[in-house]
Each structure stands twice: as structure tokens, then as C-alpha cells.
Gaussian input, Z-matrix of N, CA and C with variables (Angstrom, degrees):
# hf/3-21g

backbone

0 1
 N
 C     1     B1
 C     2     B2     1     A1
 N     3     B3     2     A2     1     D1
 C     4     B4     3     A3     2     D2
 C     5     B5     4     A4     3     D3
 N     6     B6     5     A5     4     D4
 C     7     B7     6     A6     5     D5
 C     8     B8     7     A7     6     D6
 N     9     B9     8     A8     7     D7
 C    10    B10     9     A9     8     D8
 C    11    B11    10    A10     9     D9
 N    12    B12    11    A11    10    D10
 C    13    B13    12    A12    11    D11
 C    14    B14    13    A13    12    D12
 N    15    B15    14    A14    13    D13
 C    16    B16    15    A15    14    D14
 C    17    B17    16    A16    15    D15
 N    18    B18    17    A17    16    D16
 C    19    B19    18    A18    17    D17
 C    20    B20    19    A19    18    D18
 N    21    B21    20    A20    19    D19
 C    22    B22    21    A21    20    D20
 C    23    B23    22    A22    21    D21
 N    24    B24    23    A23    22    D22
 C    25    B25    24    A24    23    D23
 C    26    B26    25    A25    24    D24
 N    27    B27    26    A26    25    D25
 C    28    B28    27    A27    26    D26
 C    29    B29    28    A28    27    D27
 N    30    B30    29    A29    28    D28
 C    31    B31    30    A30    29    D29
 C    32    B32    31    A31    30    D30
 N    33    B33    32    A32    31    D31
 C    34    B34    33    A33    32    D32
 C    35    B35    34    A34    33    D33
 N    36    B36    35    A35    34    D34
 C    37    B37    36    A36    35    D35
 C    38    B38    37    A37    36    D36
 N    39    B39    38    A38    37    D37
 C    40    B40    39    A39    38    D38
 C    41    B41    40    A40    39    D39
 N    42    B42    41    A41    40    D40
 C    43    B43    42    A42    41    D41
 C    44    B44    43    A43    42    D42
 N    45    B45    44    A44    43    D43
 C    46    B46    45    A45    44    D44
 C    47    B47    46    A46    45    D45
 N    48    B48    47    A47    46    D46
 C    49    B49    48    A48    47    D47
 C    50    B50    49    A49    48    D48
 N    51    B51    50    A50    49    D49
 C    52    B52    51    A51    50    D50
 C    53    B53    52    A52    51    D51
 N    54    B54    53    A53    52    D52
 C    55    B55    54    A54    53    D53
 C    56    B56    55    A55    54    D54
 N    57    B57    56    A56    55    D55
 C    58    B58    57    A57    56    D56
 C    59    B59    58    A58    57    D57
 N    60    B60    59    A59    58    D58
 C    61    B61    60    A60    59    D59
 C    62    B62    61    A61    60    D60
 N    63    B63    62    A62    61    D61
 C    64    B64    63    A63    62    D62
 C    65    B65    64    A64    63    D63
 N    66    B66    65    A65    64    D64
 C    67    B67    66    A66    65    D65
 C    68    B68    67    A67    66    D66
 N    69    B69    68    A68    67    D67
 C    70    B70    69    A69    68    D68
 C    71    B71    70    A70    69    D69
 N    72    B72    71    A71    70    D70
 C    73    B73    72    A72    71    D71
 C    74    B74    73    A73    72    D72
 N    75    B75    74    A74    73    D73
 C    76    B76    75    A75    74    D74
 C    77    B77    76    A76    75    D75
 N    78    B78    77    A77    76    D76
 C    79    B79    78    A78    77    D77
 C    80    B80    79    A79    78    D78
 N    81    B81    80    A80    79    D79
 C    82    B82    81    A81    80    D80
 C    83    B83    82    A82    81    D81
 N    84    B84    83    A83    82    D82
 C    85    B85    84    A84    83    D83
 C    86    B86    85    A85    84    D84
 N    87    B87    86    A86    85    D85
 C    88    B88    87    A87    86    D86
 C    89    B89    88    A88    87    D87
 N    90    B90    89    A89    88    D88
 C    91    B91    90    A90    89    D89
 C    92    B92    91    A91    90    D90
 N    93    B93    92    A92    91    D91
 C    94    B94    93    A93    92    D92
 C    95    B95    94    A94    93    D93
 N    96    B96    95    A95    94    D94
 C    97    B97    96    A96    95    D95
 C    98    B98    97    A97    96    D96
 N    99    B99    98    A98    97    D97
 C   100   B100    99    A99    98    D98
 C   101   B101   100   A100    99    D99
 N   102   B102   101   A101   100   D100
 C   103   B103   102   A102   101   D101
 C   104   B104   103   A103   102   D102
 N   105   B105   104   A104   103   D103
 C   106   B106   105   A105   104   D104
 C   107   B107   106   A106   105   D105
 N   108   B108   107   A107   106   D106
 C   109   B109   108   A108   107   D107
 C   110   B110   109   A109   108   D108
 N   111   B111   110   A110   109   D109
 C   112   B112   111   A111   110   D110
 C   113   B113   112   A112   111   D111
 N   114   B114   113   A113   112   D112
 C   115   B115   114   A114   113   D113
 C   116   B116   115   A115   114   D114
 N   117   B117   116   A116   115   D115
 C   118   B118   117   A117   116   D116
 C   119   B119   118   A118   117   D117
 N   120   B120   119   A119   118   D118
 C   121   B121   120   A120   119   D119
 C   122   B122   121   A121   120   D120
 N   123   B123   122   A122   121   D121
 C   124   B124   123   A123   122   D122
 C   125   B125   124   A124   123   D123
 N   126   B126   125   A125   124   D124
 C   127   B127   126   A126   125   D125
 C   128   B128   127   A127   126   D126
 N   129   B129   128   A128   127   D127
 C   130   B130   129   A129   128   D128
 C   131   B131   130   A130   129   D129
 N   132   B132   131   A131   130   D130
 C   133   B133   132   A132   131   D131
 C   134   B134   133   A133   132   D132
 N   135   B135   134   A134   133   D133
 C   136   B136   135   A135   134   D134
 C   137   B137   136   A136   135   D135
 N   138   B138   137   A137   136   D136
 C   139   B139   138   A138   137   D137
 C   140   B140   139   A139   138   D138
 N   141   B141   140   A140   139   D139
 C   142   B142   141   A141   140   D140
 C   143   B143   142   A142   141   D141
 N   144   B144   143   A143   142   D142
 C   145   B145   144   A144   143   D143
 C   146   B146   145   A145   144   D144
 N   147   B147   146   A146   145   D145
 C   148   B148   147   A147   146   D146
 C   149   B149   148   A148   147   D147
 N   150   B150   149   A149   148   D148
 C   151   B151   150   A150   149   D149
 C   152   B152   151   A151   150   D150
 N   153   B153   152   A152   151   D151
 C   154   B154   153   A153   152   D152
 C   155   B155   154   A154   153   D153
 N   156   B156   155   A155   154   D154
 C   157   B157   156   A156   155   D155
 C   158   B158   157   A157   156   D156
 N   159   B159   158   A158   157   D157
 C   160   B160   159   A159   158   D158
 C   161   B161   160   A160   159   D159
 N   162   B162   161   A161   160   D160
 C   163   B163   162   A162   161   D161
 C   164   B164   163   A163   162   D162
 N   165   B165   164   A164   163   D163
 C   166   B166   165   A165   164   D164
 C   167   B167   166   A166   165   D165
 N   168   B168   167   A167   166   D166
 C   169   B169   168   A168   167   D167
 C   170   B170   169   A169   168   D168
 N   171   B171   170   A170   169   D169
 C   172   B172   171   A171   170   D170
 C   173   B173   172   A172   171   D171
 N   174   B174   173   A173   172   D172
 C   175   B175   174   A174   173   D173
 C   176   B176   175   A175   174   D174
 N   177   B177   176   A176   175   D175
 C   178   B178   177   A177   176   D176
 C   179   B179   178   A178   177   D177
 N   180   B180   179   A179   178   D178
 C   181   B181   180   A180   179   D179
 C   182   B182   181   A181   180   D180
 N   183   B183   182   A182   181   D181
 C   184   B184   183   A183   182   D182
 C   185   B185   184   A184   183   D183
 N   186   B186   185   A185   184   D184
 C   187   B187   186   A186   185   D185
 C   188   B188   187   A187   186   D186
 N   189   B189   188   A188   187   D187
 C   190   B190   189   A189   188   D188
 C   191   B191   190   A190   189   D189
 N   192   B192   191   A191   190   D190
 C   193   B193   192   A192   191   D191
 C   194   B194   193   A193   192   D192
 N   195   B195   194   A194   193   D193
 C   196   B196   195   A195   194   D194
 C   197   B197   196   A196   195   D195
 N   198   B198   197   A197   196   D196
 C   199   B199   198   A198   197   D197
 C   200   B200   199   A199   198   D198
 N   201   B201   200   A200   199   D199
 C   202   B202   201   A201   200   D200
 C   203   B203   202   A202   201   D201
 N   204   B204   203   A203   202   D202
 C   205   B205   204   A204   203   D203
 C   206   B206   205   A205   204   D204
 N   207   B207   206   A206   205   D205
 C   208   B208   207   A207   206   D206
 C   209   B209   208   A208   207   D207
 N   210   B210   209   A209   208   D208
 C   211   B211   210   A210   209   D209
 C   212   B212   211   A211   210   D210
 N   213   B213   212   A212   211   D211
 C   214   B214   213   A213   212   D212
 C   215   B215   214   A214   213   D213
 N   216   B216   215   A215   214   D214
 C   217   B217   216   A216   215   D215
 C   218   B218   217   A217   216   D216
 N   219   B219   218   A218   217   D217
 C   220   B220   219   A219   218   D218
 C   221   B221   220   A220   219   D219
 N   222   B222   221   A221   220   D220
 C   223   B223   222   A222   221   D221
 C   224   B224   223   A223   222   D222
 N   225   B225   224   A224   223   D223
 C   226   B226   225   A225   224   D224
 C   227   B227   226   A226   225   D225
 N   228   B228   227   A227   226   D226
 C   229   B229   228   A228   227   D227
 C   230   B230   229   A229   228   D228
 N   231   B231   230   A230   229   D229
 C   232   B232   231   A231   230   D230
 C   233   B233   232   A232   231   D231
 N   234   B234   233   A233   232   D232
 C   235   B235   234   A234   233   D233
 C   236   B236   235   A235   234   D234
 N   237   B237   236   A236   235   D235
 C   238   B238   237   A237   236   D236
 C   239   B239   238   A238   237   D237
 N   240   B240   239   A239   238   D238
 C   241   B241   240   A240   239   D239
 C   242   B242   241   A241   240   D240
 N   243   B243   242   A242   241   D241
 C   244   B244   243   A243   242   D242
 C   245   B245   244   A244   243   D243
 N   246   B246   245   A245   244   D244
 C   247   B247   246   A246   245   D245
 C   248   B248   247   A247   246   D246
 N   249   B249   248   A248   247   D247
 C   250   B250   249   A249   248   D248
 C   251   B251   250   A250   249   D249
 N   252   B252   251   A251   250   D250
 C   253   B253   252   A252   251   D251
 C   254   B254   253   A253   252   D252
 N   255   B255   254   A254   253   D253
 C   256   B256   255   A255   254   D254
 C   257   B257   256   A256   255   D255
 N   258   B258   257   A257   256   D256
 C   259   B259   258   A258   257   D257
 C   260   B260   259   A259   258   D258
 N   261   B261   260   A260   259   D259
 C   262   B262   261   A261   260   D260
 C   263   B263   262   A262   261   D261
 N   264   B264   263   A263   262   D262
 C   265   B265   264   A264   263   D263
 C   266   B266   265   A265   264   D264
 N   267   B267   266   A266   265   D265
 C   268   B268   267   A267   266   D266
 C   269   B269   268   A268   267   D267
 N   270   B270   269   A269   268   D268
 C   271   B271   270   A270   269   D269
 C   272   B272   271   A271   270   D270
 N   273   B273   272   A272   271   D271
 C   274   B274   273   A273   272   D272
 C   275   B275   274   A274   273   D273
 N   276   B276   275   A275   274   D274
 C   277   B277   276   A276   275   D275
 C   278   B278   277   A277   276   D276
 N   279   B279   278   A278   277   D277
 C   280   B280   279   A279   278   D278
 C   281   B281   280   A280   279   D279
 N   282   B282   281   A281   280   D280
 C   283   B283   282   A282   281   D281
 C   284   B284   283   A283   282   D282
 N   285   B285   284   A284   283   D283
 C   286   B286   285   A285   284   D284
 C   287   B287   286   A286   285   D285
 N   288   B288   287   A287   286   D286
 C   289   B289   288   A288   287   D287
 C   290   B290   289   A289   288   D288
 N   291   B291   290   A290   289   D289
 C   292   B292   291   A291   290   D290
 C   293   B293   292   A292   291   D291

   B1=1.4477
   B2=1.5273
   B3=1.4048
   B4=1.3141
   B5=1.8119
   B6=1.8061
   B7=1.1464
   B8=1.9551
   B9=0.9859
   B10=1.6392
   B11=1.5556
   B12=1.1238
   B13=1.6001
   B14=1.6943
   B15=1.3280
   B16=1.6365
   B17=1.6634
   B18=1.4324
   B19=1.8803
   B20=1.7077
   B21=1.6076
   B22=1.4979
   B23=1.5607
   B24=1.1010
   B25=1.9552
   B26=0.7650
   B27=1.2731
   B28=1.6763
   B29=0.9911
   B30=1.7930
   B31=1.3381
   B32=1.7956
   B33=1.5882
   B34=1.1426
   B35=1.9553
   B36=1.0431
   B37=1.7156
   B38=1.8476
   B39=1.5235
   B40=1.3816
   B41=1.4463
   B42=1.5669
   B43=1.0717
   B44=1.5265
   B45=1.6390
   B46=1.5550
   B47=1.5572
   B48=1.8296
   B49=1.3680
   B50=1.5705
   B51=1.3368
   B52=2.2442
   B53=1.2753
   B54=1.5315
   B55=0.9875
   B56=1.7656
   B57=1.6059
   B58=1.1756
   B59=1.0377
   B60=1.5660
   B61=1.0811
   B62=1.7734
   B63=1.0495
   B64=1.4921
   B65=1.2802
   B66=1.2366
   B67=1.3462
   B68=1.7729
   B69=1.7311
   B70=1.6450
   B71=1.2086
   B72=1.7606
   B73=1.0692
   B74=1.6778
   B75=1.2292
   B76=1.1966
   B77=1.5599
   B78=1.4649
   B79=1.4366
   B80=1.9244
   B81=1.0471
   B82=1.2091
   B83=0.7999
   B84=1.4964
   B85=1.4500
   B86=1.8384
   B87=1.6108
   B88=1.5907
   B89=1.7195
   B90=1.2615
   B91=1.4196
   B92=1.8267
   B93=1.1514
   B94=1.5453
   B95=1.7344
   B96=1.3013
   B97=1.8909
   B98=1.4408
   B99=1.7662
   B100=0.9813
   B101=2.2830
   B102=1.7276
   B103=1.7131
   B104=1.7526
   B105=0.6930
   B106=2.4732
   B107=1.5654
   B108=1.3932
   B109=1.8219
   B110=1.8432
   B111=1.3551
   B112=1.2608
   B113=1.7850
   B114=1.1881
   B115=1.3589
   B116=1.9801
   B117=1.3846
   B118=1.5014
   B119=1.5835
   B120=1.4949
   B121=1.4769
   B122=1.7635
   B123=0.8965
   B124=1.8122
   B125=1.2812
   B126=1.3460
   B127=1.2101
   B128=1.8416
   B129=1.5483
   B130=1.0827
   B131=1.8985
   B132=1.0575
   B133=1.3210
   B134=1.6335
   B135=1.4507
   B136=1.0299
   B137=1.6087
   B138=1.1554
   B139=1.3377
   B140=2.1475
   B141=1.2688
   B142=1.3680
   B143=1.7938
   B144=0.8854
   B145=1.5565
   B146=2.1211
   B147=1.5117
   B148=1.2912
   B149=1.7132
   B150=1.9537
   B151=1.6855
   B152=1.8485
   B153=1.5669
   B154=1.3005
   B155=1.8910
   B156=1.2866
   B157=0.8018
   B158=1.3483
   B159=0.9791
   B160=1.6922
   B161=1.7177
   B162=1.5002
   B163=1.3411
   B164=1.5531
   B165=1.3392
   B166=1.0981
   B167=1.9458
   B168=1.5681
   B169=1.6366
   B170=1.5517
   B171=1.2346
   B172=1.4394
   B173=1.4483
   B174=1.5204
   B175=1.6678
   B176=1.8590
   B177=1.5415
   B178=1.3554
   B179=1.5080
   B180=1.8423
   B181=2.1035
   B182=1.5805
   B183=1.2333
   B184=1.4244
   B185=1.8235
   B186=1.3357
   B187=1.4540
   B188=1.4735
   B189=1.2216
   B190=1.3765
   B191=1.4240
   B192=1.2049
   B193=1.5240
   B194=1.2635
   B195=1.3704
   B196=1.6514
   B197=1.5482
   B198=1.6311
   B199=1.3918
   B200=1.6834
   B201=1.1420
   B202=1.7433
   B203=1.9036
   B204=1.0449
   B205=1.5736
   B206=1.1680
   B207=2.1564
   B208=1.6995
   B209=1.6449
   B210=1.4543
   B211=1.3499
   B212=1.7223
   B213=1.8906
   B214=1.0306
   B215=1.7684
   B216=1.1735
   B217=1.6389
   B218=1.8118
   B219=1.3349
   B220=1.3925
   B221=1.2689
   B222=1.3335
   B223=1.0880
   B224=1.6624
   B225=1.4421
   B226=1.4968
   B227=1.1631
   B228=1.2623
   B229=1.5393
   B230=2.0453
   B231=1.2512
   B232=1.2755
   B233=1.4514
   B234=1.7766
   B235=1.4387
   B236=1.4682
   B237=1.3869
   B238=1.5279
   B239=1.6021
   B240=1.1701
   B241=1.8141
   B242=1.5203
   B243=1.7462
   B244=1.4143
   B245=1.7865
   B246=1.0477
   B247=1.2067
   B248=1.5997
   B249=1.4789
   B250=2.0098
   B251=1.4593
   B252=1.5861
   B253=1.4420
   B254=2.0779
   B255=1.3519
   B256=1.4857
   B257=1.0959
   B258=1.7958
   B259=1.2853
   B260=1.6673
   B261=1.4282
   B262=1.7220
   B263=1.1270
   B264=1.4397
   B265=1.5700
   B266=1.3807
   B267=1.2121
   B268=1.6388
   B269=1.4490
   B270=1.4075
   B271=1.8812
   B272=1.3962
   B273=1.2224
   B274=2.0285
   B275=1.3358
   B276=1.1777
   B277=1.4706
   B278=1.6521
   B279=0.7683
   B280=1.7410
   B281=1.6186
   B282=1.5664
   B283=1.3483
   B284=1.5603
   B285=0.9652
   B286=1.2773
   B287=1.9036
   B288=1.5518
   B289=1.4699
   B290=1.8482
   B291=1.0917
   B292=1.7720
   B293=1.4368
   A1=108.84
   A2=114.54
   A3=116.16
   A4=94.21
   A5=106.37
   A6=121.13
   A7=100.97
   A8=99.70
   A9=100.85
   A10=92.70
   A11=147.53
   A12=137.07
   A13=94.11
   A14=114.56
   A15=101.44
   A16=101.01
   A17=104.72
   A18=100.10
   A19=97.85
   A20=107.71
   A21=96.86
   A22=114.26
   A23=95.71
   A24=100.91
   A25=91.96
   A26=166.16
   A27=165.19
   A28=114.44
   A29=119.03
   A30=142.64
   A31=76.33
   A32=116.80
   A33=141.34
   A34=96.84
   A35=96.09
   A36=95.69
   A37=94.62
   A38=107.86
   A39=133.95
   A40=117.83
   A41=126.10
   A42=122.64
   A43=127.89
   A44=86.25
   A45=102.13
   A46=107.96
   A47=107.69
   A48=123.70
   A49=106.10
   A50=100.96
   A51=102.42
   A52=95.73
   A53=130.32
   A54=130.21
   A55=115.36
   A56=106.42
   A57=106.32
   A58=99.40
   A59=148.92
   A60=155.22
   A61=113.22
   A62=116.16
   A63=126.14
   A64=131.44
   A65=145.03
   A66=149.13
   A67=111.92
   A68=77.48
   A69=90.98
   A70=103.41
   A71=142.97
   A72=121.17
   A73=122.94
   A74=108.08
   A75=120.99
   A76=117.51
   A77=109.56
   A78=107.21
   A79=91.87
   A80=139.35
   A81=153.38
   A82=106.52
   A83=151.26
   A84=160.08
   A85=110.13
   A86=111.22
   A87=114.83
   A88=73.59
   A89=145.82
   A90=135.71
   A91=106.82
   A92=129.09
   A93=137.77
   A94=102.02
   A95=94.78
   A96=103.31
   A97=98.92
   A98=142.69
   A99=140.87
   A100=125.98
   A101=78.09
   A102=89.23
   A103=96.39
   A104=99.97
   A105=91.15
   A106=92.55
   A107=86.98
   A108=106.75
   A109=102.22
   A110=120.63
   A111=120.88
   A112=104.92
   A113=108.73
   A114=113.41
   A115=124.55
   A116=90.83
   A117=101.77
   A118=102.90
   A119=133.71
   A120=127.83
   A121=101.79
   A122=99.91
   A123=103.84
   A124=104.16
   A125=130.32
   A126=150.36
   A127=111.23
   A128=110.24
   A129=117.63
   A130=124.04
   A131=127.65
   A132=125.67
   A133=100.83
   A134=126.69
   A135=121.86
   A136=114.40
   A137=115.19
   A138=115.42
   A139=109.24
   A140=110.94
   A141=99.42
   A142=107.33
   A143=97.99
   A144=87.59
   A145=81.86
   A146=111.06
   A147=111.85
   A148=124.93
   A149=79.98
   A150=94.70
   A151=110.11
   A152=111.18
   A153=108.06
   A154=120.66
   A155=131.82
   A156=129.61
   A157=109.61
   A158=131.14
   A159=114.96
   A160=100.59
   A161=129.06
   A162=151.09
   A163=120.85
   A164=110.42
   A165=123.26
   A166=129.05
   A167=84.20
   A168=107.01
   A169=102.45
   A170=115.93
   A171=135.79
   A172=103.22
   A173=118.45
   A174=106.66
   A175=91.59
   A176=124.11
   A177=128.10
   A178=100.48
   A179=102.57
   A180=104.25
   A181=88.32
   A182=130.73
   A183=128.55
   A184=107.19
   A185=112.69
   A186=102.35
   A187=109.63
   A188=113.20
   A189=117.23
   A190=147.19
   A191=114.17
   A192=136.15
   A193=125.11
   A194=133.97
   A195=131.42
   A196=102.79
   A197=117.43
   A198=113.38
   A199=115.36
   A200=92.16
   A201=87.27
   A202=111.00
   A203=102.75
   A204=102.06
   A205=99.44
   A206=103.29
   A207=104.24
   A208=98.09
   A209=114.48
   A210=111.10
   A211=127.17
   A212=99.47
   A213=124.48
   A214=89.05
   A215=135.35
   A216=121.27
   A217=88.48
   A218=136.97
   A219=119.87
   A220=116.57
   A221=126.43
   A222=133.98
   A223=98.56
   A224=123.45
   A225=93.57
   A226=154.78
   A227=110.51
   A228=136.15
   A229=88.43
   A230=120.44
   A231=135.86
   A232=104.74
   A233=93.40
   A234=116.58
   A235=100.69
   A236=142.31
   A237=130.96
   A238=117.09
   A239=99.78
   A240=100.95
   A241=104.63
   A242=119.72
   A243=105.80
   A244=80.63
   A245=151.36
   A246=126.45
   A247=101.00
   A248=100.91
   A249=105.44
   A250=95.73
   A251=152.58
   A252=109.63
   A253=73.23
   A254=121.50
   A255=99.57
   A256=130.62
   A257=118.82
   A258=112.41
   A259=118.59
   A260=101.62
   A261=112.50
   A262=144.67
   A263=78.23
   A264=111.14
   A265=101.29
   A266=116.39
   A267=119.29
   A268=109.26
   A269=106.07
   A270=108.36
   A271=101.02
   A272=119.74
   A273=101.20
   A274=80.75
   A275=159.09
   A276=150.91
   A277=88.34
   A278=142.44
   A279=135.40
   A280=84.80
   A281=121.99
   A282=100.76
   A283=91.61
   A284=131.12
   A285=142.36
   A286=105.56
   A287=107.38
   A288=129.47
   A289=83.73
   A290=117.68
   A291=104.72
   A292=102.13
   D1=124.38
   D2=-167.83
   D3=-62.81
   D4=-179.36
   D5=-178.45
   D6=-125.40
   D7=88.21
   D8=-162.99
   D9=-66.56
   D10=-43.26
   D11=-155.25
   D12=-81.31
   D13=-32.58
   D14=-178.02
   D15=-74.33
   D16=-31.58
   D17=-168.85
   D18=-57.15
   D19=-39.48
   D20=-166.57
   D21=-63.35
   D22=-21.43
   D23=-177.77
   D24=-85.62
   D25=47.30
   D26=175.87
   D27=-122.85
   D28=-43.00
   D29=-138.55
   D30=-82.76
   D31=147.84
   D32=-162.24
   D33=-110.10
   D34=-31.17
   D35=-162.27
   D36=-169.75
   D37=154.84
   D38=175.40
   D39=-45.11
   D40=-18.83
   D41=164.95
   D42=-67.30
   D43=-44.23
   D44=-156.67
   D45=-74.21
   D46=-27.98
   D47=-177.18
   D48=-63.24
   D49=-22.33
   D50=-163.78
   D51=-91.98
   D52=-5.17
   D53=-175.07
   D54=-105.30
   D55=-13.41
   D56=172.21
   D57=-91.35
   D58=-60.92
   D59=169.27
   D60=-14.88
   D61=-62.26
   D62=156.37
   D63=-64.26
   D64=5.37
   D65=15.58
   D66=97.72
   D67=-96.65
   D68=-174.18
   D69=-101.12
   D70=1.38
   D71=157.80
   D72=-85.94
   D73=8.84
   D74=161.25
   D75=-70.14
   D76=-41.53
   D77=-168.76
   D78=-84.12
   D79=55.03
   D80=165.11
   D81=-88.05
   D82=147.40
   D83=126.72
   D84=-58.47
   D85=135.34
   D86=-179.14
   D87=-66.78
   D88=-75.95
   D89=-148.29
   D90=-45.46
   D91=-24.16
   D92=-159.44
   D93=-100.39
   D94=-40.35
   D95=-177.64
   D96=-80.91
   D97=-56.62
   D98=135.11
   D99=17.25
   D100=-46.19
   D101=-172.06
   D102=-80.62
   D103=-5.23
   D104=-159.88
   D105=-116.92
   D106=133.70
   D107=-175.61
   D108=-38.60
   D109=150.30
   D110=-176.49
   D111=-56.59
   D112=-48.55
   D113=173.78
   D114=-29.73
   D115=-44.34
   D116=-169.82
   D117=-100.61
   D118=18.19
   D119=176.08
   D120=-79.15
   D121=156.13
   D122=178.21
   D123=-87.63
   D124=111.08
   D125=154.17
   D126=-63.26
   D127=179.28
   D128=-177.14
   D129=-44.60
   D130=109.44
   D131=-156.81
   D132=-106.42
   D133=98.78
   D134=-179.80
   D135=-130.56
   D136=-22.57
   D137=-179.95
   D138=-135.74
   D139=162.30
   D140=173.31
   D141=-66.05
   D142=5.46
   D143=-155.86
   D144=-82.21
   D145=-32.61
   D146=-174.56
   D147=-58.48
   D148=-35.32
   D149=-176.79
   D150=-67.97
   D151=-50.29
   D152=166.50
   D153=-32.03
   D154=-59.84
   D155=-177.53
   D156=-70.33
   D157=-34.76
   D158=-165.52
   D159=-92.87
   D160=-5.07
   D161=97.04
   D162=17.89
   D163=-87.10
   D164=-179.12
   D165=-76.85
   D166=-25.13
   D167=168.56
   D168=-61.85
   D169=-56.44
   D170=-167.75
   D171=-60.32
   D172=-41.81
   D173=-157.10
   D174=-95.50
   D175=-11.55
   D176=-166.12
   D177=-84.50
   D178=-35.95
   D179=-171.07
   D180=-76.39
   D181=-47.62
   D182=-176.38
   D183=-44.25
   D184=-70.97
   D185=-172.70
   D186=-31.71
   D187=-67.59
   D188=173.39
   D189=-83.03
   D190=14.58
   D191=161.36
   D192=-26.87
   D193=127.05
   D194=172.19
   D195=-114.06
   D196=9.89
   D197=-175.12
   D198=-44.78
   D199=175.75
   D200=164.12
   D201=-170.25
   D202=164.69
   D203=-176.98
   D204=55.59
   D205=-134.84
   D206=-154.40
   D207=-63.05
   D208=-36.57
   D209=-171.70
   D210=-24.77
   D211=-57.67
   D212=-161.33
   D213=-89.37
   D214=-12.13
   D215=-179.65
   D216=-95.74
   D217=-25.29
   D218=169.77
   D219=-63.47
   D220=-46.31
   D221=-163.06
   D222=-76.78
   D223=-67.74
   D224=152.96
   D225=13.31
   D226=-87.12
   D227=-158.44
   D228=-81.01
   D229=-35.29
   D230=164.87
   D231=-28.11
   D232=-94.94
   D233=-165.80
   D234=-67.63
   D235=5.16
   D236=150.77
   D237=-73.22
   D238=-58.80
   D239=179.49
   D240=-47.97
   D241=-48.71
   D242=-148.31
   D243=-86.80
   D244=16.62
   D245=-170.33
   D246=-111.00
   D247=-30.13
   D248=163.83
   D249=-76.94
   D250=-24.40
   D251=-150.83
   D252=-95.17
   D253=-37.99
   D254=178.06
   D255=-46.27
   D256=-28.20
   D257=-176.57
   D258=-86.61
   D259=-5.27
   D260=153.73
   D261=-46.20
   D262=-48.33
   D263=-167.87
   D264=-73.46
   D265=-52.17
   D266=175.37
   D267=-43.85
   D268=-47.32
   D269=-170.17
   D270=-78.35
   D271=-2.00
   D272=173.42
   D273=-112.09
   D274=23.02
   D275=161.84
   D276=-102.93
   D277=-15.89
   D278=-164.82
   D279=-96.51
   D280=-47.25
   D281=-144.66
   D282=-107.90
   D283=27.57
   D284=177.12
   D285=-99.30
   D286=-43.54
   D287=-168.48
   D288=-78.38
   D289=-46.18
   D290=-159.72
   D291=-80.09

């Protein structure tokens, strides 16, 4: 079983990260993506600029969430990965700028 939070620290540059990210939302189940408000499903993942938004969808349905059970452990396990591969993304945007 891969280790997706170490793969994201791995990622060398913004390509390689959109590509892990897409990646592991592949290994998703339609029954598992199915559980998380339509808002928060991962749509087309091609640039960081994509991950930010589906990002911010994620941390906005979270504040206000009534999920529960598996619902609320998908949505979870969700908004953890995408909230480390965003905060990646920022650090190869930092070291890209210096």
C-alpha cells in the first residue's frame, strides 16, 4: 500500500505532485467518492491551481459538515491528503520563487 503523504514530500516540482495527487484519487472507489458532498469530489486535476480549489471546497464543506459515519471518515481522510498535497504545493511554489 503506497504511502501517499511521503510520495507528496517526494514530489520534486508541481508537475510531478498533480500527478501523484491524481494518482491516489484514482485508487478511490465510485461507492467512497459517492459518500462526499458533490462539491468536495475531485474533479479534473491538472494544475495546482485545481488542487487549491477543490482545497478550499473541502476545508469550507468541512467547517460545516453534518456528515456522519463512513461519510464523515471519507470526507476526512479526503480533506487530509488534499490539505498536505496543498501545503506542498506551496513549498515547491516557495522554492521555485527563490
Amino acid at each position: 500500500m503506497p504511502n501517499w503523504f511521503r510520495h507528496l514530500e517526494e514530489a520534486s516540482n508541481t508537475e510531478e505532485l498533480i500527478a501523484i495527487v491524481r494518482d491516489h484519487f484514482a485508487t478511490w472507489t465510485p461507492h467512497e467518492l459517492s459518500l462526499l458532498p458533490p462539491s468536495c469530489r475531485p474533479g479534473k486535476m491538472k494544475s495546482a491551481g485545481n488542487l487549491e480549489e477543490l482545497h478550499a471546497s473541502l476545508v469550507e464543506a468541512y467547517r460545516t459538515t453534518t456528515l456522519e459515519g463512513e461519510a464523515l471518515v471519507a470526507m476526512q481522510r479526503l480533506t487530509s491528503f488534499v490539505v498536505r498535497a496543498s501545503m506542498r504545493s506551496a513549498q515547491l511554489h516557495e522554492d521555485d520563487a527563490a
